[in-house]
C-alpha positions as a Markdown table, in Angstrom:
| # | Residue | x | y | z |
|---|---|---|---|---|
| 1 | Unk | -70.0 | 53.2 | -23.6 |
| 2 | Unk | -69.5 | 53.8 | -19.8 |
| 3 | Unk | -71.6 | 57.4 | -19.0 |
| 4 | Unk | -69.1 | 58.3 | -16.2 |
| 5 | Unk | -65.2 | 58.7 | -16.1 |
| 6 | Unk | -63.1 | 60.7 | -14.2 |
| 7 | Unk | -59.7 | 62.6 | -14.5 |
| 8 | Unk | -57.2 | 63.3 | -11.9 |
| 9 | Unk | -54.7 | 66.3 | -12.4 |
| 10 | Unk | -51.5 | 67.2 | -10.2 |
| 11 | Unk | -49.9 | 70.3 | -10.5 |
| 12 | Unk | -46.3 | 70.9 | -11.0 |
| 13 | Unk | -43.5 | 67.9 | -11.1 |
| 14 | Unk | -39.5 | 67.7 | -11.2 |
| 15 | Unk | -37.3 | 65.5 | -10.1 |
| 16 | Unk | -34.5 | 67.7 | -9.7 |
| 17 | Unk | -32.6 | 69.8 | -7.0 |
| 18 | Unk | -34.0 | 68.7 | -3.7 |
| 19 | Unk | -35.9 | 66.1 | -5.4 |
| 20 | Unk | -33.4 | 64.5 | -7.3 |
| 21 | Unk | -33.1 | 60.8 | -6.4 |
| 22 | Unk | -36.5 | 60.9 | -4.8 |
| 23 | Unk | -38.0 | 58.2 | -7.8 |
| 24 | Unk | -36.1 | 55.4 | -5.0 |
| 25 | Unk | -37.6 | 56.4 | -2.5 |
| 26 | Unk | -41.1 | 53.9 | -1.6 |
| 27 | Unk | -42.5 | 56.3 | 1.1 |
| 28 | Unk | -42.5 | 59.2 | -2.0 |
| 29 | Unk | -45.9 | 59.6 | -2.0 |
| 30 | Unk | -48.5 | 58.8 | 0.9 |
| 31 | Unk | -50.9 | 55.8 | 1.1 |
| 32 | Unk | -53.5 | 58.4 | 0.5 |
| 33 | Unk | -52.1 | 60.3 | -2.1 |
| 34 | Unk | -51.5 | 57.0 | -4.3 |
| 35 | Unk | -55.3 | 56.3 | -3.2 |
| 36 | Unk | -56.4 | 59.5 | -4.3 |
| 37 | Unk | -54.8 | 59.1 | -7.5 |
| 38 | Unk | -54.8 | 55.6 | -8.5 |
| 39 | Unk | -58.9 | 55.2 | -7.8 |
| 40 | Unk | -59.0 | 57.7 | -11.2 |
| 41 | Unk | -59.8 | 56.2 | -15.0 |
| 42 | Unk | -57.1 | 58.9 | -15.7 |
| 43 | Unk | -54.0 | 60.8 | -14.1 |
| 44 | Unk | -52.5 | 63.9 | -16.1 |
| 45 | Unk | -49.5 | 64.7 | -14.4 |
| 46 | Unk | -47.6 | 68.1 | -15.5 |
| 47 | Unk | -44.1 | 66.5 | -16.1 |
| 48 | Unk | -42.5 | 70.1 | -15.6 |
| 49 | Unk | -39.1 | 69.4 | -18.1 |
| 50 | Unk | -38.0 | 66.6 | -20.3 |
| 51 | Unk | -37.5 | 63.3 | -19.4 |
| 52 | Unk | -33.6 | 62.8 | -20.5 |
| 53 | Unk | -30.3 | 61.4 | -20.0 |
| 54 | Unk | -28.7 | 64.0 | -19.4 |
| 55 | Unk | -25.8 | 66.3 | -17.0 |
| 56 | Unk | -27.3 | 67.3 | -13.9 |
| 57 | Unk | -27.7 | 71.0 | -13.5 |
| 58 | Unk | -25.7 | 71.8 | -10.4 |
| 59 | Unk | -25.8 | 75.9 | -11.1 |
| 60 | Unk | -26.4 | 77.9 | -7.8 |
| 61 | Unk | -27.2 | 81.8 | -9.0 |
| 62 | Unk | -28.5 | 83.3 | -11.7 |
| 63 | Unk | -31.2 | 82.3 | -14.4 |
| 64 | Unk | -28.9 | 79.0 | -15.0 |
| 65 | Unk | -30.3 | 77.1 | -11.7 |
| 66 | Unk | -33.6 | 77.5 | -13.4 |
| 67 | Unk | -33.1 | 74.8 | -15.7 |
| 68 | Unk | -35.1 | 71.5 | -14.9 |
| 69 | Unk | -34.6 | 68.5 | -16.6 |
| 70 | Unk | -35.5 | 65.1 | -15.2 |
| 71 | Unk | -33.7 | 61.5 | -14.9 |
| 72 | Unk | -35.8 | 59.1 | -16.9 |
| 73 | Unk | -35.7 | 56.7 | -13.5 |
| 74 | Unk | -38.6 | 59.5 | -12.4 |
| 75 | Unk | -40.8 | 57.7 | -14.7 |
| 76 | Unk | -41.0 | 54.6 | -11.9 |
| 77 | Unk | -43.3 | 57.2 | -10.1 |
| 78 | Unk | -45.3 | 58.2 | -12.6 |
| 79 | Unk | -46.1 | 54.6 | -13.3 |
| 80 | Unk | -46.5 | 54.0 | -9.4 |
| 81 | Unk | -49.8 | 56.7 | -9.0 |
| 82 | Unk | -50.8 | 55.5 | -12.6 |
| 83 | Unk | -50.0 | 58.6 | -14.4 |
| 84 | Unk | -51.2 | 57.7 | -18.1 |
| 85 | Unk | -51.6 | 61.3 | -20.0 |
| 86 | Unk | -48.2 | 63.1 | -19.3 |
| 87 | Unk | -48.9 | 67.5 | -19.8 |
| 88 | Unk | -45.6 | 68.4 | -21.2 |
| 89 | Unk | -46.7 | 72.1 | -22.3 |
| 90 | Unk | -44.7 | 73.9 | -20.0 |
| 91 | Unk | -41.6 | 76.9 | -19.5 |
| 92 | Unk | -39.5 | 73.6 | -19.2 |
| 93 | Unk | -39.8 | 71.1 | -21.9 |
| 94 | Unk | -37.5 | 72.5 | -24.0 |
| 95 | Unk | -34.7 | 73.1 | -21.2 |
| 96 | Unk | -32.6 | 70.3 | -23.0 |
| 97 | Unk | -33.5 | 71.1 | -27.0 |
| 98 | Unk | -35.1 | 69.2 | -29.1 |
| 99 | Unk | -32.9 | 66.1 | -28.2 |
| 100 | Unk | -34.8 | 66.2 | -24.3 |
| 101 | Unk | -38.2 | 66.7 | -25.9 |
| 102 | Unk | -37.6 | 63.8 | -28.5 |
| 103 | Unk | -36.5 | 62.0 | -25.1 |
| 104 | Unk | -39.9 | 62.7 | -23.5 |
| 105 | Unk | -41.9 | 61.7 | -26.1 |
| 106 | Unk | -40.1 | 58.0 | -26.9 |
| 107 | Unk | -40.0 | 57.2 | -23.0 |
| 108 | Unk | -44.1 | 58.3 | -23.1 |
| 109 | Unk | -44.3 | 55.9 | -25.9 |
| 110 | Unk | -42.2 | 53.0 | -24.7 |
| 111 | Unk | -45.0 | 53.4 | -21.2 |
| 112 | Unk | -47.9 | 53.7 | -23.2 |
| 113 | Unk | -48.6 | 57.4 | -22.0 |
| 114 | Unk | -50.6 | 59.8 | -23.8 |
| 115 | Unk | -48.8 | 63.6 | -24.1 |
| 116 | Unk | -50.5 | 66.7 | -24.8 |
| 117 | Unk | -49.6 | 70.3 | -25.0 |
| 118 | Unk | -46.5 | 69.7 | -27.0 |
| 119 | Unk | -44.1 | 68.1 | -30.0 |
| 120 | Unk | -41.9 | 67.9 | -32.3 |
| 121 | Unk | -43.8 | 70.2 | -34.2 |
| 122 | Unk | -47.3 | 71.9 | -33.9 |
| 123 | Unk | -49.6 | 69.5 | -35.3 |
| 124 | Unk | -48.5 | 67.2 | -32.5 |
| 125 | Unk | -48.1 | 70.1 | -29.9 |
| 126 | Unk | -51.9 | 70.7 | -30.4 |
| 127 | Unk | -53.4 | 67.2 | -31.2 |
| 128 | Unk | -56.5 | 66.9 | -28.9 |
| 129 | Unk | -57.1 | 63.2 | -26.6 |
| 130 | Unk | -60.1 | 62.0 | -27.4 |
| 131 | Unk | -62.2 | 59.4 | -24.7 |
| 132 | Unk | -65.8 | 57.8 | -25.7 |
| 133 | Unk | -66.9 | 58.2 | -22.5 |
| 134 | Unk | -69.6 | 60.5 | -20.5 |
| 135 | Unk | -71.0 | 62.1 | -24.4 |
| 136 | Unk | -67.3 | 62.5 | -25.1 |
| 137 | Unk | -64.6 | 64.1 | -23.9 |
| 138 | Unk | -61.9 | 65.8 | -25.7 |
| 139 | Unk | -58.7 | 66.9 | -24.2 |
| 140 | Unk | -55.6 | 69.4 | -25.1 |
| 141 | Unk | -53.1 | 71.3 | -23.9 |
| 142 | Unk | -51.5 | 75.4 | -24.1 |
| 143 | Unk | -48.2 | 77.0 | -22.7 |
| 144 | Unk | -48.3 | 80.6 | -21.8 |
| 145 | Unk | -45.9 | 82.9 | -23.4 |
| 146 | Unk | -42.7 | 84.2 | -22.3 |
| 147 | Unk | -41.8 | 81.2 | -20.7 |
| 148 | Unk | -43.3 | 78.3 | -23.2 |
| 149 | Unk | -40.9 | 77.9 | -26.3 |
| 150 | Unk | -43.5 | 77.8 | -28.9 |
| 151 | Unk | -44.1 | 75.3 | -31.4 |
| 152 | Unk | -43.5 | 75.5 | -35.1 |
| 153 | Unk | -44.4 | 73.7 | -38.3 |
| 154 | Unk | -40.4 | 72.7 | -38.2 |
| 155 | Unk | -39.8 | 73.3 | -34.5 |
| 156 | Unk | -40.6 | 71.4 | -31.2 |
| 157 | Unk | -42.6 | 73.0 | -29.0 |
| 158 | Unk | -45.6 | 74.2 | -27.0 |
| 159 | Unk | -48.9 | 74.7 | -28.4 |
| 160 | Unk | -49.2 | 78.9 | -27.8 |
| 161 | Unk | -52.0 | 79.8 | -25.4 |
| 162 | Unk | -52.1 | 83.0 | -27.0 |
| 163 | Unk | -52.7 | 81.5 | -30.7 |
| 164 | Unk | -56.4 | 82.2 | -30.2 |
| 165 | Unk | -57.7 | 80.9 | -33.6 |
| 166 | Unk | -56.0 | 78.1 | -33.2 |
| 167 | Unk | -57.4 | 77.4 | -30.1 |
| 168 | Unk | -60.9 | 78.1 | -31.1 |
| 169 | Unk | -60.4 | 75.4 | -33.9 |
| 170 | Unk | -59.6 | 73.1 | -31.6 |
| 171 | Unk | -62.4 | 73.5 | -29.4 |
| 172 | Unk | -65.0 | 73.9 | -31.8 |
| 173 | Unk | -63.4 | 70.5 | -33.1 |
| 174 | Unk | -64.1 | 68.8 | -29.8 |
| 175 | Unk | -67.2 | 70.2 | -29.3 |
| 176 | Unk | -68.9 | 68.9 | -32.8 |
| 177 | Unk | -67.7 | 65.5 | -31.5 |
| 178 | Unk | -68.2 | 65.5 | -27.8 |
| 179 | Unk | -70.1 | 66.7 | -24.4 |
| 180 | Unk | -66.6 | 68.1 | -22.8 |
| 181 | Unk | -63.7 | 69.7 | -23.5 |
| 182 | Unk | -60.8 | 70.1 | -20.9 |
| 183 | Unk | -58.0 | 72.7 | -21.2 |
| 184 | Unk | -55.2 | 72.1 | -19.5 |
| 185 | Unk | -52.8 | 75.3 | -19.3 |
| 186 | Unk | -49.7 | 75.6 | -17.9 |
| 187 | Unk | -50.2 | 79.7 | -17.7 |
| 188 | Unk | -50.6 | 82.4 | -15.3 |
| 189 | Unk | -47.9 | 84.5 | -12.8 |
| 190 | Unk | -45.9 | 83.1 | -10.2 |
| 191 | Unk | -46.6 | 83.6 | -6.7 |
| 192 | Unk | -49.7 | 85.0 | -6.6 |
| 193 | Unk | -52.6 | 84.4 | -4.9 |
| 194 | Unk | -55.3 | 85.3 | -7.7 |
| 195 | Unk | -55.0 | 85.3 | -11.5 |
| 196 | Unk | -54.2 | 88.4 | -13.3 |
| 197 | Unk | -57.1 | 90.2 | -15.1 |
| 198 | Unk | -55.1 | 89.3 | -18.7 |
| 199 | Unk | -54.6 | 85.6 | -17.4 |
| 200 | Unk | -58.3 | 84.9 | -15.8 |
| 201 | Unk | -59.5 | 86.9 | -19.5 |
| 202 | Unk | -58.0 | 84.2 | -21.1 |
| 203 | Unk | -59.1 | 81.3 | -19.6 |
| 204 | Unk | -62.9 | 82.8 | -19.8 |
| 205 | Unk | -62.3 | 83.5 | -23.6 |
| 206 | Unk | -61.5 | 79.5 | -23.6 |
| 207 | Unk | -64.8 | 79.1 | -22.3 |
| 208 | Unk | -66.6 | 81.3 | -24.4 |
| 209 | Unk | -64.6 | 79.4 | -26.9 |
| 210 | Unk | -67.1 | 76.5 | -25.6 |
| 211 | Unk | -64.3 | 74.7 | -23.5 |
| 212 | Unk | -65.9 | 73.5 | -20.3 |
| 213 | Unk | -63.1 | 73.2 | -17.8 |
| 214 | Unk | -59.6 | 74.9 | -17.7 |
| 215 | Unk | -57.2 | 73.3 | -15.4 |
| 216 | Unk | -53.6 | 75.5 | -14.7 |
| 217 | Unk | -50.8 | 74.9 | -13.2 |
| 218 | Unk | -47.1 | 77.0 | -13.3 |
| 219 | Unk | -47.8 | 79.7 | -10.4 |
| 220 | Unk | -46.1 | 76.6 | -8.0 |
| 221 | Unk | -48.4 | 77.9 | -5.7 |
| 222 | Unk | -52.2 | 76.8 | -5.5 |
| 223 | Unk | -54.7 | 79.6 | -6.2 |
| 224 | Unk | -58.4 | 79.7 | -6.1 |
| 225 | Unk | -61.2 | 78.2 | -8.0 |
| 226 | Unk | -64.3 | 80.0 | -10.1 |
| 227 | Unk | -67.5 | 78.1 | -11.1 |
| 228 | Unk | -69.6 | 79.4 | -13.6 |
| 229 | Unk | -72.7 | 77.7 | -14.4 |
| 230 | Unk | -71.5 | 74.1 | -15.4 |
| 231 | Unk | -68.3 | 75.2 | -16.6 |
| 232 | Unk | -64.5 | 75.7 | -14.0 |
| 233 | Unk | -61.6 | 77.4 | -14.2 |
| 234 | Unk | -59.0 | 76.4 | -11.9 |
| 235 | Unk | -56.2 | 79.2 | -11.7 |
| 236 | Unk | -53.6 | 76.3 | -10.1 |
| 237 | Unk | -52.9 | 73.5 | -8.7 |
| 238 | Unk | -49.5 | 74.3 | -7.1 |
| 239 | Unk | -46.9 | 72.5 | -6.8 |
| 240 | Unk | -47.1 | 68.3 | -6.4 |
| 241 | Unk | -43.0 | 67.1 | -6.8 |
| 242 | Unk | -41.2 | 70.3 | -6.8 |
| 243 | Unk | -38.8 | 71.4 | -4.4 |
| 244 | Unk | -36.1 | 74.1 | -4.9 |
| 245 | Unk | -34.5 | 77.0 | -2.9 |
| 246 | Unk | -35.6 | 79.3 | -5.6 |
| 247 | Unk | -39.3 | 78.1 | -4.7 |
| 248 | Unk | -38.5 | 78.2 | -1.1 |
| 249 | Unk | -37.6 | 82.1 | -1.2 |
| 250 | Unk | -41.6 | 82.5 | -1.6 |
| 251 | Unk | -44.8 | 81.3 | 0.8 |
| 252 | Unk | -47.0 | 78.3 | 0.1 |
| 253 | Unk | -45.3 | 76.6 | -3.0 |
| 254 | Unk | -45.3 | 73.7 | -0.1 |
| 255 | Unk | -48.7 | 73.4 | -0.7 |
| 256 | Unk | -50.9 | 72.2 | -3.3 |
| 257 | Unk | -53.8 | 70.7 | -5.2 |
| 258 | Unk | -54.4 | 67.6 | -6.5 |
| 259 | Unk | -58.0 | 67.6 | -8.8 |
| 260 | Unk | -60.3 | 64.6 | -9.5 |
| 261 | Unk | -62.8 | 65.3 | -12.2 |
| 262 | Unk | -66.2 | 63.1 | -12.5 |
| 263 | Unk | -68.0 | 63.2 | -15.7 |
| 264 | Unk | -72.1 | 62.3 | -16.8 |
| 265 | Unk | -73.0 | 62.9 | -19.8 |
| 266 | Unk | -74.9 | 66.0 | -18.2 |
| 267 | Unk | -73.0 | 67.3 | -15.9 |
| 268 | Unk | -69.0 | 67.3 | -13.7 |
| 269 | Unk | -68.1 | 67.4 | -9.7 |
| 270 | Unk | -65.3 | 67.9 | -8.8 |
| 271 | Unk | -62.9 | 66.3 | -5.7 |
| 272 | Unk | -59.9 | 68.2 | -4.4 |
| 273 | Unk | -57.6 | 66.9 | -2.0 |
| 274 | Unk | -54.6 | 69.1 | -0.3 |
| 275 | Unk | -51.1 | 67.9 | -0.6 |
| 276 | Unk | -48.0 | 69.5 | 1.7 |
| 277 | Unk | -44.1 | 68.6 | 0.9 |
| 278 | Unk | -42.4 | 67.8 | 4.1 |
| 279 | Unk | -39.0 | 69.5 | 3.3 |
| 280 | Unk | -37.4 | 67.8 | 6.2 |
| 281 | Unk | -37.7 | 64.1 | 4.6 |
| 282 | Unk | -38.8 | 65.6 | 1.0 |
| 283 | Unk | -41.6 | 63.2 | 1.1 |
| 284 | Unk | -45.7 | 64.6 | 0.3 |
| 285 | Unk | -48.6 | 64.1 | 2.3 |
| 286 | Unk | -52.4 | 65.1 | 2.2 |
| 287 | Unk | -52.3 | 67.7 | 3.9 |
| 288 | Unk | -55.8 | 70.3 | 4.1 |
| 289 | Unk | -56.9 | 72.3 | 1.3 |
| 290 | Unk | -55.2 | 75.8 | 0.8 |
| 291 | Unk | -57.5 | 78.6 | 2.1 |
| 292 | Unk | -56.9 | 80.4 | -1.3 |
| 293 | Unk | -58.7 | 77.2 | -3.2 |
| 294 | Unk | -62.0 | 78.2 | -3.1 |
| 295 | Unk | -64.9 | 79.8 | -5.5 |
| 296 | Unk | -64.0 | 83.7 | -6.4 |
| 297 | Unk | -66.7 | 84.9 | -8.2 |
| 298 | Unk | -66.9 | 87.8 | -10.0 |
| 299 | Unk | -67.7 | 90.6 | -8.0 |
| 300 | Unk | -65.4 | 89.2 | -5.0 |
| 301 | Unk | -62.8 | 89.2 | -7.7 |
| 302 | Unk | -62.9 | 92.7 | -8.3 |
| 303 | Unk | -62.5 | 93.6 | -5.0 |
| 304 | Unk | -59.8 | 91.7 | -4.0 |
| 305 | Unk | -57.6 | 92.2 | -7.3 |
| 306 | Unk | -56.4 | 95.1 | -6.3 |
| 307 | Unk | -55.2 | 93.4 | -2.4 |
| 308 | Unk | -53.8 | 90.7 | -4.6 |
| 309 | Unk | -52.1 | 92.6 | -7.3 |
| 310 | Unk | -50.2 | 94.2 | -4.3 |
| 311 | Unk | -49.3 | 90.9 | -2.7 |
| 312 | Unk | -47.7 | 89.8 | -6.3 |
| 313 | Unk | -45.8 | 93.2 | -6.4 |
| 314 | Unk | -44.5 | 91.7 | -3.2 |
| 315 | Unk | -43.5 | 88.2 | -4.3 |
| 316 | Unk | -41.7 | 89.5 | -7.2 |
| 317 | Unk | -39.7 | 92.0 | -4.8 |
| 318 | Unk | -38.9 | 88.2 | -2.9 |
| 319 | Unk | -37.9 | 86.8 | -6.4 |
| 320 | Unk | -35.6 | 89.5 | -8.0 |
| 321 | Unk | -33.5 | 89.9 | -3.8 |
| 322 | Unk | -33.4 | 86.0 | -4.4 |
| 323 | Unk | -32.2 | 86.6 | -8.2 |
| 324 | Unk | -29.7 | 89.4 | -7.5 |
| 325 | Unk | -29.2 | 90.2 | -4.1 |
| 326 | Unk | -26.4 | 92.3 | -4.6 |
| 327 | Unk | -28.8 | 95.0 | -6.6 |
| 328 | Unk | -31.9 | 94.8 | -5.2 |
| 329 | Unk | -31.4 | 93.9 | -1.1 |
| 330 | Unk | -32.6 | 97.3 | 0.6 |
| 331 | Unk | -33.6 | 98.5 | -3.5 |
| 332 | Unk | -35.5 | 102.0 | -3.1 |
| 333 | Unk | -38.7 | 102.0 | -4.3 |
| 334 | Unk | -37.0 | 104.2 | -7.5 |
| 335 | Unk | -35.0 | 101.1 | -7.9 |
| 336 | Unk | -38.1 | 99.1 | -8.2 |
| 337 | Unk | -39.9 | 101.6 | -10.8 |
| 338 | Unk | -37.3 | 101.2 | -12.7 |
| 339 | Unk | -36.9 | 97.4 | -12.7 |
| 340 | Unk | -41.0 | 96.8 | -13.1 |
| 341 | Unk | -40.9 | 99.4 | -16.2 |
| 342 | Unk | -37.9 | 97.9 | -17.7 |
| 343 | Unk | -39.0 | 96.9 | -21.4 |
| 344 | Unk | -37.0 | 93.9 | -21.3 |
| 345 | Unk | -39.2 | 92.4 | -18.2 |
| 346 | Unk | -42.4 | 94.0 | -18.0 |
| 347 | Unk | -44.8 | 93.9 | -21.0 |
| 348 | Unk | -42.7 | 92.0 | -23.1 |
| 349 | Unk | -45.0 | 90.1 | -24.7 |
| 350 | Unk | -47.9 | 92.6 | -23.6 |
| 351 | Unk | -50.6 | 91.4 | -21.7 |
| 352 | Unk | -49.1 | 88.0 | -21.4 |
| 353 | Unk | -47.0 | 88.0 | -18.7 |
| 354 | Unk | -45.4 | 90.3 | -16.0 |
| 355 | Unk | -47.0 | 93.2 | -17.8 |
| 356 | Unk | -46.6 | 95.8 | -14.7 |
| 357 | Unk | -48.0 | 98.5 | -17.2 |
| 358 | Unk | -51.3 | 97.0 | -16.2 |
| 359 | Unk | -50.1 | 95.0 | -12.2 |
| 360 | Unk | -48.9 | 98.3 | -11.3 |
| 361 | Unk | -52.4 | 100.8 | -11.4 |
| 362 | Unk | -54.5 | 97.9 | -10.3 |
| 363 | Unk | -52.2 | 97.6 | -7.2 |
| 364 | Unk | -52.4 | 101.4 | -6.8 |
| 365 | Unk | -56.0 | 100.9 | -6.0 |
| 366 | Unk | -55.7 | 98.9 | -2.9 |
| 367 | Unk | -55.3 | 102.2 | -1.5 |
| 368 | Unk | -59.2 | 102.6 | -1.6 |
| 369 | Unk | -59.6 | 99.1 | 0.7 |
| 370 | Unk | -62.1 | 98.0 | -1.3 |
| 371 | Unk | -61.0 | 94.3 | 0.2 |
| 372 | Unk | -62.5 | 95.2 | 3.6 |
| 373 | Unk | -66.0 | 94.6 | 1.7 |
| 374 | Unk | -65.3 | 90.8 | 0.9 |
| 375 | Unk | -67.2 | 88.1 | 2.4 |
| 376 | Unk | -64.3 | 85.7 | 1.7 |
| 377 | Unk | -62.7 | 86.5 | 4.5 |
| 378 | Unk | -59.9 | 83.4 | 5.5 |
| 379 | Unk | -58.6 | 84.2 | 1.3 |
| 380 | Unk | -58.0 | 88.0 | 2.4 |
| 381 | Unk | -55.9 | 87.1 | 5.2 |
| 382 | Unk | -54.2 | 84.2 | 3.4 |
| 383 | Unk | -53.3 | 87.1 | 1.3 |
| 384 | Unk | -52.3 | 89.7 | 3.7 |
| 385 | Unk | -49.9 | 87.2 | 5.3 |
| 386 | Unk | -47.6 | 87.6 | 1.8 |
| 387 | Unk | -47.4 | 90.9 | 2.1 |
């Protein structure tokens, strides 16, 4: 049994809109980034939709363009930077049905890729990878809710992120059997620059739990990092092969993370390298790491939550003018109340996701400037530039 291994993750991937085609093209992907990638035991790519024959989706406005599914052809890439585990726990899997995740998992199979975080039912959508390595590592994956059509015992599916018993079986599985256990979460709000206080409560219940790392992706931007004694939580990755206008309407969801775990039996590092799409030739490059990917430990999280809960208030304001611009260009901020409050958008699932019941007072209190105490000083601007 080999006592080290290591794990690379990338954050979000789809082959459609300004990427579609891309799979033919050889200069895809950097020397570096194929380096990066390929010198891992492991790759787990988030393969953000199905992987299906299918109609192109060629809608322009409304919730429609948000559909993602992917040509099968994209697999050629994901065999080129050795993507073995495929992460298919995500707000797209199920954009084609059951047909598109049946699809997925039969291409996985025919090139002898691993899935996790999803299935044709929820036994599969939670089965745990297992690797003999380092005292053992096991492996799973969780969708947020909202987004993340959920598994069933009849119905394909994610594996809930919110089904916390379940969860805690899983993990207390892995840990009678090995050293680690890695989360993989496709979970948290778009756009923002730090993780919600219901999002980063989450990932440190998975710890409690006795997970030792949580690795997220869906924000398609990169966010930072948080360390706590031999156990991470990384809030997101960003986006890797992911390119639409919808995207573009925001900042920094050029950028991105891509994660190379190395496990002992005793203890991880960790080995980050920045990625940038290059929206003139749609091609990624390293690029240098965000200034948001860094350590935010407790106490600086508290006093930049506030800052960042502002900024977020912000990017959504970007999102909806890009959704309907018709109602919301030049909206008054009455307009806004109402829209945040809304019970069909905002605490929907409550304390899941866009829950401005709670986003709303927390950005209240960047009135007090509590942010002008941080020692983290390059992440406050970064975040005062998305204001």
């Amino acid at each position: 049994m080999k006592n080290k291994i290591s794990f690379a993750f990338t954050g979000d991937i789809s082959f459609d809109r300004y990427m579609d085609g891309k799979w033919d093209d050889p200069e895809l992907l950097s020397a570096e980034i194929l380096e990066f990638l390929r010198s891992a035991d492991h790759v787990v790519a988030n393969v953000e939709g199905p992987l299906v024959q299918a109609e192109r989706n060629s809608a322009t406005a409304g919730a429609a363009q948000l559909m993602h599914t992917m040509d099968t052809n994209a697999i050629k890439v994901l065999n080129n930077f050795h993507a073995d585990i495929w992460n298919i726990a995500n707000n797209h899997i199920m954009d084609a049905g059951a047909l598109g995740m049946e699809s997925t998992l039969k291409e996985a199979e025919k090139n002898h890729v691993l899935t996790i975080g999803a299935g044709m039912d929820v036994n599969e959508a939670k089965k745990a990878l297992y690797f003999e390595e380092a005292g053992g590592i096991g492996m799973f994956g969780v969708g947020y809710q909202r987004g993340c059509k959920p598994a069933s015992e009849e119905n394909p599916g994610s594996f809930r992120w919110n089904d916390m018993d379940a969860i805690r079986e899983v993990i207390q599985e892995i840990k009678s059997k090995c050293r680690w256990c890695i989360v993989v979460a496709h979970g948290g709000e778009e756009f923002t620059a730090l993780p919600t206080p219901y999002t980063r409560d989450r990932y440190l219940a998975y710890l409690d739990m006795g997970a030792d790392i949580v690795v997220s992706h869906h924000p398609h931007v990169p966010m930072n990092y948080e360390i706590l004694d031999n156990k991470a939580i990384f809030y997101s990755l960003g986006n890797f092969i992911f390119d639409t206008d919808y995207q573009r309407a925001q900042f920094n969801t050029e950028l991105g993370v891509l994660l190379k775990l190395h496990f002992t039996p005793d203890t991880f590092e960790f080995e980050p390298m920045g990625i940038k799409i290059c929206r003139d030739t749609e091609r990624i490059v390293k690029g240098d790491l965000p200034r948001i990917f860094t350590d935010v430990p407790q106490e600086e999280y508290e006093l930049l939550e506030p800052l960042a809960a502002k900024m977020f208030i912000s990017a959504t304001k970007r999102q909806q003018i890009y959704m309907n611009p018709k109602e919301y260009t030049n909206a008054t901020e009455e307009k806004w109340q109402e829209n945040f409050m809304n019970p069909k958008r905002s605490g929907r699932v409550i304390g899941e996701g866009l829950d401005f019941h709670i986003i709303l007072p927390i950005a209240a209190k960047e009135e007090e400037k509590a942010w002008k105490k941080s020692q983290l000083n390059e992440v406050v601007d970064y975040i005062l530039e998305q204001m």
